[in-house]
N, C-alpha and C positions, 0 to 999 in steps of 0.2 A: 738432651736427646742426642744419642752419641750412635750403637752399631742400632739401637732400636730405630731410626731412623730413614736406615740404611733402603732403598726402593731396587731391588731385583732387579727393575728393566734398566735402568742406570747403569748396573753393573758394566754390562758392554764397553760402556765409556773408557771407563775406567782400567780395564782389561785390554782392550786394543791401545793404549798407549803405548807406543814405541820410546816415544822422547818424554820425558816431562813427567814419568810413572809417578815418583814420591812427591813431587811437588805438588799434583793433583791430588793425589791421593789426602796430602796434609791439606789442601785446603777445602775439600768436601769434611773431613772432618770438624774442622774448625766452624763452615760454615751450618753442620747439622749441631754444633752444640747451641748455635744460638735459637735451636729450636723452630726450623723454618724447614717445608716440607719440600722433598725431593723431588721432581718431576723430570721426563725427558723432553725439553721443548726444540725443536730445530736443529736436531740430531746433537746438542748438547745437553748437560745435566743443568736446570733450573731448578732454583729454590726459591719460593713462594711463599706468603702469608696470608692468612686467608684468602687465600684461589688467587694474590695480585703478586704479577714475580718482582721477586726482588733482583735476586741477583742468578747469574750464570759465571760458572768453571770451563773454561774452553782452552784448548793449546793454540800454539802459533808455531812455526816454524825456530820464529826467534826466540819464541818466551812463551811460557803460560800466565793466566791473566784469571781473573776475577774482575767482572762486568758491573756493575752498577746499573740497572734498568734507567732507574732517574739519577744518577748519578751527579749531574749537572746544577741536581736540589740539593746535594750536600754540602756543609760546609767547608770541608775538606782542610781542617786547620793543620796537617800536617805536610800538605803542599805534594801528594803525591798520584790525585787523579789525574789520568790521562784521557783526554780526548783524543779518538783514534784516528780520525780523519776531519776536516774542515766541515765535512757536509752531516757530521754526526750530531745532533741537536740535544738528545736527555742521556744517552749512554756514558758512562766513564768507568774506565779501566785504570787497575791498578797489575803491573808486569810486573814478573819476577823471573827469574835463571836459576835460581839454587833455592831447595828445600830450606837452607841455613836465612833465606831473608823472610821465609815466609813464618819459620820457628821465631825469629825475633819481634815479626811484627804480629803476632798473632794478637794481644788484645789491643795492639791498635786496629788491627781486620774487624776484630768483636765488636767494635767501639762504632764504628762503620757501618756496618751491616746492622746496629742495632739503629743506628741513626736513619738506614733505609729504613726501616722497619717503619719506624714514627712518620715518614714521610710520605711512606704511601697509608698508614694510621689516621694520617691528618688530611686524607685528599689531595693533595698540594700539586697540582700537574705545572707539567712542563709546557710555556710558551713557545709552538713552534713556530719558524719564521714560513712564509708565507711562499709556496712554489716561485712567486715572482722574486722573492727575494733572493732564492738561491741564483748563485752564480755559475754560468755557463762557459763551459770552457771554449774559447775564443775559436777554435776550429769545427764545433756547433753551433756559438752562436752568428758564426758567418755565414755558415748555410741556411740557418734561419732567417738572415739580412736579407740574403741573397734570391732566395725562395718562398714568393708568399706561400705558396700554396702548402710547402713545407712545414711552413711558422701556425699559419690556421688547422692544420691538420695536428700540429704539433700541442696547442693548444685547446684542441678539445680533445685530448685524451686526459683520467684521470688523473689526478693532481699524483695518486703514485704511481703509476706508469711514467709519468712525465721527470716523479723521480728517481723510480728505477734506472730508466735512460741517462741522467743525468748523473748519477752516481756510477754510470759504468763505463762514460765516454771519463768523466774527472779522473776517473782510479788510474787510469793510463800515463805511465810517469813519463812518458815519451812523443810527444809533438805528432810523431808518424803514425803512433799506434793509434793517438786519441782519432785523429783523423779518419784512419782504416778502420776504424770501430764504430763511427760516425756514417762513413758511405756504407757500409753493411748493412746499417738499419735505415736507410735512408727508406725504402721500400714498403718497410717495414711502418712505417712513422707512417709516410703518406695514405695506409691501405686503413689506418687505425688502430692498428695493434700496438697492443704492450710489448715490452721487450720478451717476455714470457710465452706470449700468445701463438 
């Protein structure tokens, strides 16, 4: 399944690139031979098998990337998925910068993507760790020390609000920001609300 594949609303995507045109381009091709259908999920291009996604095409600033939904279930014998952040559980990314490493790697990408395929084929989910288990960045969870009423209120919001928040004080590569990101929602936390909300 190669241009008959090809999904209209997707087009977009692929047309607004600035940075990353051919490289994207080559790997939606690649990814519609293995016969997996095109979708637009989260303002990106997903491909899916029957209705469960496999994988997503998204750029970066520094690279464009090819996503792994359960990623984390592959075997990955060529030592090349990335985990994107600490707090990322089933997702794994494979980077690239040049159309020339995606042409090389192509049926190892196939090899890949068919191995997703089998994976969400066989049921096989991904063990998430437990909100308690995620770790708090030290300038949250001192506020939380510091403030019951902070910590109880922090705690009965849903398990993802609690980590939406927590994936948005972590991202902060800076002491001062995670901080100022932290008293912002301070209000926020105590009233109930998501970080969304």
């Amino acid at each position: 399944m190669t241009k008959s594949g090809l999904n209209p609303k997707v087009d977009f995507y692929f047309r607004k690139a600035k940075k990353w045109k051919d490289e994207l381009e080559q790997l939606r091709r690649i990814v519609l031979d293995c016969g997996l259908t095109e979708e637009l999920k989260w303002g990106v291009p997903c491909y899916t098998s029957q209705k469960s996604n496999i994988v997503l095409i998204h750029a970066f600033k520094e690279y464009c990337a090819i996503l792994f939904v359960k990623g984390a279930l592959l075997n990955d014998p060529e030592g090349i998925l990335i985990q994107q952040t600490k707090n990322v559980q089933a997702g794994r990314q494979i980077r690239f910068t040049h159309v020339g490493e995606i042409v090389e790697m192509e049926s190892i990408l196939k090899a890949y993507i068919q191995e997703a395929v089998q994976v969400e084929a066989a049921g096989l989910k991904v063990s998430y760790k437990k909100n308690t288990d995620l770790i708090y960045p030290i300038e949250f969870q001192s506020k939380l020390d510091d403030i019951p009423a902070l910590k109880a209120a922090f705690h009965a919001l849903t398990p993802g609000r609690q980590r939406a928040y927590n994936l948005y004080f972590s991202a902060a590569k800076q002491s001062k920001t995670r901080e100022s990101r932290v008293e912002k929602y301070l209000q926020q936390i105590l009233k109930g609300k998501g970080i969304d909300d």
